[in-house]
C-alpha positions in Angstrom: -65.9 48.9 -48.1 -65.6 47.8 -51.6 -68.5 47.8 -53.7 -68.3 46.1 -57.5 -70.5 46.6 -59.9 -69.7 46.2 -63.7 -71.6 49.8 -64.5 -69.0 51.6 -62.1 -65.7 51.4 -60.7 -65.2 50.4 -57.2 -66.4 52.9 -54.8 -66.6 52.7 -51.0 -70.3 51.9 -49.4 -70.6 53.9 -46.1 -73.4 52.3 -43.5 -74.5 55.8 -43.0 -75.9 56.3 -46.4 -77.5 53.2 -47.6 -81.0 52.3 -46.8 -80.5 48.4 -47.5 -77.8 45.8 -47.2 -75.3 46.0 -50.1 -72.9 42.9 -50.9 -69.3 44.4 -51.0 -66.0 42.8 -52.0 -63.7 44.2 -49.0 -64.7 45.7 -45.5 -62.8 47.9 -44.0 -62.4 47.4 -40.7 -61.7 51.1 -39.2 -62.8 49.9 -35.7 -63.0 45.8 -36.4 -65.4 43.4 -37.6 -66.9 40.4 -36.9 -65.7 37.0 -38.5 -66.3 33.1 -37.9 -62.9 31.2 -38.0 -64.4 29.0 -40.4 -64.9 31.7 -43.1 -61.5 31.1 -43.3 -58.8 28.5 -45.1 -56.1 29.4 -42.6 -52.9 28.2 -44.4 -53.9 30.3 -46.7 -54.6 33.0 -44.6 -51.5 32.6 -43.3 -49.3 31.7 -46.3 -47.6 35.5 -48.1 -45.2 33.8 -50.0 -45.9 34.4 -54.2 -47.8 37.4 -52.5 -47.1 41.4 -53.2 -44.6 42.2 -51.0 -46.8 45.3 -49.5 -49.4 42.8 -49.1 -48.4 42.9 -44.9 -49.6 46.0 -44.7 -53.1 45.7 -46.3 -55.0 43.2 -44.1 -58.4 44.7 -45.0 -57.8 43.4 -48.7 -55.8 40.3 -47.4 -58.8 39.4 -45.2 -61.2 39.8 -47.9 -59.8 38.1 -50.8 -59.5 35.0 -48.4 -62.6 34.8 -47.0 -65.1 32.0 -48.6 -68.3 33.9 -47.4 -70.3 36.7 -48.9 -69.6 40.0 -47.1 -72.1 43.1 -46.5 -72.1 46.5 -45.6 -75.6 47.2 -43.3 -77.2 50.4 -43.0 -75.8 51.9 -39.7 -74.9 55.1 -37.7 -71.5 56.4 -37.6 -69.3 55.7 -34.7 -65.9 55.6 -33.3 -63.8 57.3 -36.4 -64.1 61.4 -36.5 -63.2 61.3 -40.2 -62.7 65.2 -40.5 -60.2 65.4 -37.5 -58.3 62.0 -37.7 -57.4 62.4 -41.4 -54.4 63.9 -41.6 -53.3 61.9 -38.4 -54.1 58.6 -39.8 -52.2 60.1 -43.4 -49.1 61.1 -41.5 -48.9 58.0 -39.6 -46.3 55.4 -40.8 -48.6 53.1 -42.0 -50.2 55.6 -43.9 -47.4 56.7 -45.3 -46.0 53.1 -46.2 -49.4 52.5 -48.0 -49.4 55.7 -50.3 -47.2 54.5 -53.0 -45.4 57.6 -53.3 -48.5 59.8 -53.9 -49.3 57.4 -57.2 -52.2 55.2 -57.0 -51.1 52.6 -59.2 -48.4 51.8 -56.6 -50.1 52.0 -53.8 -49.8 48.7 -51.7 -54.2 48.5 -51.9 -54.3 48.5 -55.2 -51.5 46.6 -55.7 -53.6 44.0 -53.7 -56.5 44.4 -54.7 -55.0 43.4 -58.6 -53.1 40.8 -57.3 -56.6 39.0 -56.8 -58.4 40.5 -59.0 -60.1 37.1 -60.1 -61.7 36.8 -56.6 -63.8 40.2 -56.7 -67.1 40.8 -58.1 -66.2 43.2 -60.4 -64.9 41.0 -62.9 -68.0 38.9 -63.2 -67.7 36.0 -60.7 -69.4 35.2 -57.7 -66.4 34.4 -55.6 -68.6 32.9 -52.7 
């Protein structure tokens, strides 16, 4: 998850160490997350072309920057992922591997995303809801 706020750069908001609900630009969906259809345009949704050409492979910041309703992170336990022991698995994995932009974070196909629509994120001052 996401979290703008114009005194700090994006950081990720982990359930396990917040004590209250925080709005967040993008939610990562390790193991899912809930959604109404109509939280969605879905020709949009639907529609890549004009769009980064990694922009397949990121569906978390996809997702995000098409959704029309506010999104939030709420305090929670941990579940599901074993961080420690699934990193370098989920790093070595193709996906992983088509996502790191070569080991430069300016290319890689996130961020690449994530300034592709960077008018619809909090961090730059708008309510995009």
């Amino acid at each position: 998850m996401v979290v703008a706020s114009p005194a700090a750069p994006p950081a990720p908001v982990l359930c396990t160490l917040i004590g209250r609900a925080r709005r967040v630009d993008i939610l990562q969906g390790y193991s899912g997350y809930l959604v109404r259809p109509e939280f969605f345009d879905v020709e949009e949704v639907t529609r890549y072309d004009g769009a980064p050409p990694g922009a397949f492979f990121v569906d978390d910041v996809w997702f995000a920057a098409c959704c029309r309703a506010q999104k939030f992170v709420y305090p929670g336990g941990r579940f599901c992922m074993d961080r420690l022991s699934s990193f370098s698995f989920f790093k070595s994995g193709s996906l992983g591997y088509l996502n790191r932009g070569g080991g430069n974070p300016e290319n890689r196909n996130n961020t690449i995303v994530i300034r592709h629509f960077k008018e619809r994120w909090m961090l730059h001052g708008k309510d995009p809801a």
